[in-house]
BASEVEX-426657 format. One record per atom (N, C-alpha, C): residue in three letters; chain; x, y, z negated; atom name; residue number from 1. Coordinates in nm, 3 decimals, decimal comma. Example, Ala and Ser with C-alpha at 12.3 -4.5 7.8 and 13.67 -1.06 7.14 Angstrom:
BEGIN
<'ALA'; 'A'; <1,319; -0,569; -0,780>; 'N'; 1>,
<'ALA'; 'A'; <1,230; -0,450; -0,780>; 'CA'; 1>,
<'ALA'; 'A'; <1,320; -0,330; -0,780>; 'C'; 1>,
<'SER'; 'A'; <1,285; -0,225; -0,708>; 'N'; 2>,
<'SER'; 'A'; <1,367; -0,106; -0,714>; 'CA'; 2>,
<'SER'; 'A'; <1,290; 0,003; -0,787>; 'C'; 2>,
//
This chain:
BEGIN
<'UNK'; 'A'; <-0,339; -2,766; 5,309>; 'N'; 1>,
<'UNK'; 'A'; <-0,424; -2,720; 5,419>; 'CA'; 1>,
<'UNK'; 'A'; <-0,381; -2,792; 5,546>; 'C'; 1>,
<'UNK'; 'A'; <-0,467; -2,873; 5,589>; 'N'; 2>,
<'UNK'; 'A'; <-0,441; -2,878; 5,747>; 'CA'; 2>,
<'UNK'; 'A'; <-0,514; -2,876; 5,863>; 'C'; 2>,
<'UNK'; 'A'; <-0,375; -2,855; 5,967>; 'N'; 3>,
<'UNK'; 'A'; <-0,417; -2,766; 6,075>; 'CA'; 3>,
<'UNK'; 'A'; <-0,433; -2,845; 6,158>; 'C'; 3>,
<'UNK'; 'A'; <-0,516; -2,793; 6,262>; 'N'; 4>,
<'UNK'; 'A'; <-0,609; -2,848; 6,394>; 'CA'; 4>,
<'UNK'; 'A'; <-0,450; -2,873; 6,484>; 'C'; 4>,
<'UNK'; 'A'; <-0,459; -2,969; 6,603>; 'N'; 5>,
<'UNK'; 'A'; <-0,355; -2,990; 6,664>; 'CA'; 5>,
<'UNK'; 'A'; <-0,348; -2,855; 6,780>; 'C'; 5>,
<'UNK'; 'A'; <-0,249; -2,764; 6,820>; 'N'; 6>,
<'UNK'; 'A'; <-0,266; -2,708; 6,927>; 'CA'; 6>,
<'UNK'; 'A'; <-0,294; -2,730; 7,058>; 'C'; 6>,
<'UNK'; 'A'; <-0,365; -2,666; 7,117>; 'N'; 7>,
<'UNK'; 'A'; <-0,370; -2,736; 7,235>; 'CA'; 7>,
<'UNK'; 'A'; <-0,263; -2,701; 7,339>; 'C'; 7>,
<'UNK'; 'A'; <-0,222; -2,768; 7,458>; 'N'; 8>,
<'UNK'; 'A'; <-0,079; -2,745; 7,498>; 'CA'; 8>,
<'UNK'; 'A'; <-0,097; -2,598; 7,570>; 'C'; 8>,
<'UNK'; 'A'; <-0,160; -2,559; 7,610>; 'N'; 9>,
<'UNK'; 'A'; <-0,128; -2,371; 7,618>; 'CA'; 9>,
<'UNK'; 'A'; <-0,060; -2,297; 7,478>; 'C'; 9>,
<'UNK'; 'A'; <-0,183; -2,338; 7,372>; 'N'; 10>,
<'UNK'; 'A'; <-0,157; -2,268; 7,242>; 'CA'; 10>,
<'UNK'; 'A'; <0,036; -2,320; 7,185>; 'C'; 10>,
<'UNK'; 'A'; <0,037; -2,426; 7,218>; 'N'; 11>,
<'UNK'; 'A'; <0,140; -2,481; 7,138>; 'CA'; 11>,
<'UNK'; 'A'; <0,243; -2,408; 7,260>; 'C'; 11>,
<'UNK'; 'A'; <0,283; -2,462; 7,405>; 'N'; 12>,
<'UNK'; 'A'; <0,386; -2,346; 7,483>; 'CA'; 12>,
<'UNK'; 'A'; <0,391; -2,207; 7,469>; 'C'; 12>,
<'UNK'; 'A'; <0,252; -2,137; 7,458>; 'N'; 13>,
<'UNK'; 'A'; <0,251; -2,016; 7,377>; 'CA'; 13>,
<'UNK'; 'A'; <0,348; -1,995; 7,243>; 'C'; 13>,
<'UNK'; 'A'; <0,344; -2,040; 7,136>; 'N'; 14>,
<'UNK'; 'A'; <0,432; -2,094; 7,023>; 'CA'; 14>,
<'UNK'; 'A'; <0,548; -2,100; 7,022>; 'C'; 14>,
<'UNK'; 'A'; <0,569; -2,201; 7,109>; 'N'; 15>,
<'UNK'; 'A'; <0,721; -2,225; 7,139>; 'CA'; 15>,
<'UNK'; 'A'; <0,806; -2,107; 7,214>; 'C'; 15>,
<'UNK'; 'A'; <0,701; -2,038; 7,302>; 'N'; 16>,
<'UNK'; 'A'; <0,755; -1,930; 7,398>; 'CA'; 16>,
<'UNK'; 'A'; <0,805; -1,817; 7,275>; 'C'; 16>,
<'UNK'; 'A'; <0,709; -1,807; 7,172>; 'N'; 17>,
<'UNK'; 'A'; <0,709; -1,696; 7,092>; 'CA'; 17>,
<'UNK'; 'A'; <0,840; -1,730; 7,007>; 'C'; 17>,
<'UNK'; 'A'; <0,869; -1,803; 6,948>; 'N'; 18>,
<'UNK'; 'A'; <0,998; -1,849; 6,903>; 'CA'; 18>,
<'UNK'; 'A'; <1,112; -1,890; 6,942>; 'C'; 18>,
<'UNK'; 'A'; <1,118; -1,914; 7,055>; 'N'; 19>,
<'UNK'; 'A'; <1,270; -1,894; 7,144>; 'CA'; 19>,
<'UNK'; 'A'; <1,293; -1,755; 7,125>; 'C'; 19>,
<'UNK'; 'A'; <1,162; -1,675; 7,187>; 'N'; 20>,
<'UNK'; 'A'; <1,219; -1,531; 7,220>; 'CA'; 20>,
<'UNK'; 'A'; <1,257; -1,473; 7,081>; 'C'; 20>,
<'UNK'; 'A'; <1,166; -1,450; 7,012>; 'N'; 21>,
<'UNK'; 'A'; <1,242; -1,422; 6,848>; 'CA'; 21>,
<'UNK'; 'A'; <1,424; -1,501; 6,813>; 'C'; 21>,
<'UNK'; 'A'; <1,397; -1,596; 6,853>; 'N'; 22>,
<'UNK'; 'A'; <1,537; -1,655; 6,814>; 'CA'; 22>,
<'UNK'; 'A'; <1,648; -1,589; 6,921>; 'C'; 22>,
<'UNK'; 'A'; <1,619; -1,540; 7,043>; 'N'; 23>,
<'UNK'; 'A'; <1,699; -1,537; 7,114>; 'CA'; 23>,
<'UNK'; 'A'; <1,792; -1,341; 7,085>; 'C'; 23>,
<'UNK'; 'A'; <1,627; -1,283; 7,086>; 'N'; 24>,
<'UNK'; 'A'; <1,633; -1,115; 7,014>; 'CA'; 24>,
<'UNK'; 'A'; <1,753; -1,133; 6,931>; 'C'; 24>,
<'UNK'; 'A'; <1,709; -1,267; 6,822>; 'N'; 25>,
<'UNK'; 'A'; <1,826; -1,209; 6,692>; 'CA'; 25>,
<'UNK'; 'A'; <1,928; -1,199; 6,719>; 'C'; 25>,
<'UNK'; 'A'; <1,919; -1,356; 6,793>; 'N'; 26>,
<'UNK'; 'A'; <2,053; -1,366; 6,867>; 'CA'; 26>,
<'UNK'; 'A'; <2,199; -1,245; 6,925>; 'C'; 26>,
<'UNK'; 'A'; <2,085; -1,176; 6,993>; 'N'; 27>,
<'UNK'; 'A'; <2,125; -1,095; 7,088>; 'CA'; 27>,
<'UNK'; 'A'; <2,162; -0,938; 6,993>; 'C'; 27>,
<'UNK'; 'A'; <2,086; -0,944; 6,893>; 'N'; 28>,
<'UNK'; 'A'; <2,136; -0,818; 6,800>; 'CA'; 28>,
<'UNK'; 'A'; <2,258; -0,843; 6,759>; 'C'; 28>,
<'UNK'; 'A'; <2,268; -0,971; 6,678>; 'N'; 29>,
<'UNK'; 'A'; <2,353; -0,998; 6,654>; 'CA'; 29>,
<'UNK'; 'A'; <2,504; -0,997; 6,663>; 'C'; 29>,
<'UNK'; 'A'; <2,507; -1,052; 6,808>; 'N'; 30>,
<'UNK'; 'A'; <2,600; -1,053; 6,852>; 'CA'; 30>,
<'UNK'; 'A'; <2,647; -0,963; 6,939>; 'C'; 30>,
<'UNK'; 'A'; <2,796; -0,886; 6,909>; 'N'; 31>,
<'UNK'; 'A'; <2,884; -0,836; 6,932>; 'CA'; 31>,
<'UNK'; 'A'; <2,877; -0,727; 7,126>; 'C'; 31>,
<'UNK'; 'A'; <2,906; -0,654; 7,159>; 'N'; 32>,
<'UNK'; 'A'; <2,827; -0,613; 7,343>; 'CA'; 32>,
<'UNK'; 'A'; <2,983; -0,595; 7,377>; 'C'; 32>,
<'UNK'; 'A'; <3,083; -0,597; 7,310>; 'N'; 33>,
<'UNK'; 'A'; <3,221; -0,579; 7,445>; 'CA'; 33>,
<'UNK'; 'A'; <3,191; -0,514; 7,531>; 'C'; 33>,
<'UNK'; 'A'; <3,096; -0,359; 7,505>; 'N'; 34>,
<'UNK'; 'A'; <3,142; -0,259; 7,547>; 'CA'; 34>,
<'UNK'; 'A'; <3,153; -0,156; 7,527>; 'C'; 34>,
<'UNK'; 'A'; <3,217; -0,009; 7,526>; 'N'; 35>,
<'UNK'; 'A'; <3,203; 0,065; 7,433>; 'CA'; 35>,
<'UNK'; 'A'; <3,097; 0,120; 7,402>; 'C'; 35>,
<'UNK'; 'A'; <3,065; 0,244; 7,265>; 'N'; 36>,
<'UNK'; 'A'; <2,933; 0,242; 7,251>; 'CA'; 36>,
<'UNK'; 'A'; <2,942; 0,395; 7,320>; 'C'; 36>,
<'UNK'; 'A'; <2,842; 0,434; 7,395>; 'N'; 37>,
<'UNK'; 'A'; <2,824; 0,495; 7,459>; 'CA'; 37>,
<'UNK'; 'A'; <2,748; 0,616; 7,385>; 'C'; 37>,
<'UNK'; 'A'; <2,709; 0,631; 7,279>; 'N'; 38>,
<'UNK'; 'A'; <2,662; 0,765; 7,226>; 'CA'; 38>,
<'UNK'; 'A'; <2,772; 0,800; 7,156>; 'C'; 38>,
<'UNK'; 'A'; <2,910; 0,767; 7,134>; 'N'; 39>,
<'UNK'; 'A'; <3,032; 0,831; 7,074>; 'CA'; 39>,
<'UNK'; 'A'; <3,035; 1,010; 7,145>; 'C'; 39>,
<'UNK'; 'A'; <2,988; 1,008; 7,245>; 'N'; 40>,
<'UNK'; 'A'; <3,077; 1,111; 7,356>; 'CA'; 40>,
<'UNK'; 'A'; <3,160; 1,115; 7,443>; 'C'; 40>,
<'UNK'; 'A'; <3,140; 1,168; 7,546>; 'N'; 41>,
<'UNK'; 'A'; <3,241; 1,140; 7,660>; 'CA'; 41>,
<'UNK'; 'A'; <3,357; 1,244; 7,619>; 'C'; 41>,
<'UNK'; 'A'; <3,512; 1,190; 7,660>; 'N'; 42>,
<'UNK'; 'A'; <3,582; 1,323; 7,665>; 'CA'; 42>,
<'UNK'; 'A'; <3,596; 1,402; 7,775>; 'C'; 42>,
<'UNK'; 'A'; <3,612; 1,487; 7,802>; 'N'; 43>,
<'UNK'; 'A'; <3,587; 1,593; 7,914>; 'CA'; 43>,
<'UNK'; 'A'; <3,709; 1,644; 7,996>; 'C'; 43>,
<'UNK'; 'A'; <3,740; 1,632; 8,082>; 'N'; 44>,
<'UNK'; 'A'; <3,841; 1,631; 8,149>; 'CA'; 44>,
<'UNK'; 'A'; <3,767; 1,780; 8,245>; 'C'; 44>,
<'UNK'; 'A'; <3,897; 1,813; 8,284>; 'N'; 45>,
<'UNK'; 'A'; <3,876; 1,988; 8,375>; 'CA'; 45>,
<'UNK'; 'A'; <3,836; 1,905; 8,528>; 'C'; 45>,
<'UNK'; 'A'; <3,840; 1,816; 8,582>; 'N'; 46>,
<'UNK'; 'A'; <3,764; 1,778; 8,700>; 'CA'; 46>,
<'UNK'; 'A'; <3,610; 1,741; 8,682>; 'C'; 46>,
<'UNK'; 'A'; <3,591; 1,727; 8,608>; 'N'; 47>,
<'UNK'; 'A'; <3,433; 1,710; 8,633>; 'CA'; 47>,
<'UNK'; 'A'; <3,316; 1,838; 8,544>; 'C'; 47>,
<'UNK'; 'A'; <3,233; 1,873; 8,606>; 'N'; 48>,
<'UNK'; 'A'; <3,185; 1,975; 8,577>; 'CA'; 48>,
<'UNK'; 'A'; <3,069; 1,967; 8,419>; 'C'; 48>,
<'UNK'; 'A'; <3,091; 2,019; 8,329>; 'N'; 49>,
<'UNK'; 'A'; <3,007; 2,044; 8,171>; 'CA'; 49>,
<'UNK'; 'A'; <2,827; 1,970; 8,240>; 'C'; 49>,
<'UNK'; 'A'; <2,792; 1,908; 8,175>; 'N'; 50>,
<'UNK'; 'A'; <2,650; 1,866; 8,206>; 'CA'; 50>,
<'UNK'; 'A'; <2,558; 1,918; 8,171>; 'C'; 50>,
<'UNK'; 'A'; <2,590; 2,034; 8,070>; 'N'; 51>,
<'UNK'; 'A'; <2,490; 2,127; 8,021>; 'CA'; 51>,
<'UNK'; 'A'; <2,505; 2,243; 8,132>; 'C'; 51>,
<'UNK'; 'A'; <2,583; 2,287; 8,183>; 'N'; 52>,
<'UNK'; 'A'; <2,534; 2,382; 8,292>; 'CA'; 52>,
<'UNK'; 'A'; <2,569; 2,385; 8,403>; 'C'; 52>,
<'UNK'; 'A'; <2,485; 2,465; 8,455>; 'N'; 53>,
<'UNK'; 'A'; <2,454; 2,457; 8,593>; 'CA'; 53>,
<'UNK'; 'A'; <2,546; 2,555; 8,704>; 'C'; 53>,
<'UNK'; 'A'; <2,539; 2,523; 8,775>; 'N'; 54>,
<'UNK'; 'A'; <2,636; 2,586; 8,905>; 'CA'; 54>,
<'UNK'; 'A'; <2,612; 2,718; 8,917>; 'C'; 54>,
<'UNK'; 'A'; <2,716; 2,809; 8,959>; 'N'; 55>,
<'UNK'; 'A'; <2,596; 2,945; 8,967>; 'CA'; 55>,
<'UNK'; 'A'; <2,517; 2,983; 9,105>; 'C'; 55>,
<'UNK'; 'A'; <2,404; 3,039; 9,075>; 'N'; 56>,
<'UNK'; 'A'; <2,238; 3,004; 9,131>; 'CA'; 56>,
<'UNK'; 'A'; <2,185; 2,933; 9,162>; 'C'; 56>,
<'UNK'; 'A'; <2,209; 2,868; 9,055>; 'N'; 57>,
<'UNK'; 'A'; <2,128; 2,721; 9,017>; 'CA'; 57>,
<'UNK'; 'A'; <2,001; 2,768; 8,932>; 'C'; 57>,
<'UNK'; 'A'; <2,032; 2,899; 8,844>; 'N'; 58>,
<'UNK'; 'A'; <1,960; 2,912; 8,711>; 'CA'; 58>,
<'UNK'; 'A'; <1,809; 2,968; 8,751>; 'C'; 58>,
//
């Protein structure tokens, strides 16, 4: 089968679409050096529970 030549919108279109795919994988891929943040925080007695509220707050 062959294909019609792109025209240069269609074809930078193309190219745009495949960097960014390549770059996504990229970016899954590789490693974030930082911690993961849905582990949980630990809770220390200075800062106040985030589930509740001050009283007459409620």
């Amino acid at each position: 089968m062959t294909k019609t030549p792109l025209s240069p919108y269609e074809q930078a279109s193309y190219d745009l679409n495949l960097f960014r795919e390549r770059r996504i994988a990229e970016r899954r891929k590789a490693d974030r050096h930082t911690s993961d943040r849905r582990k949980g925080k630990k809770k220390n007695g200075s800062q106040p529970d985030a589930d509740t509220f001050p009283e007459g707050m409620h």
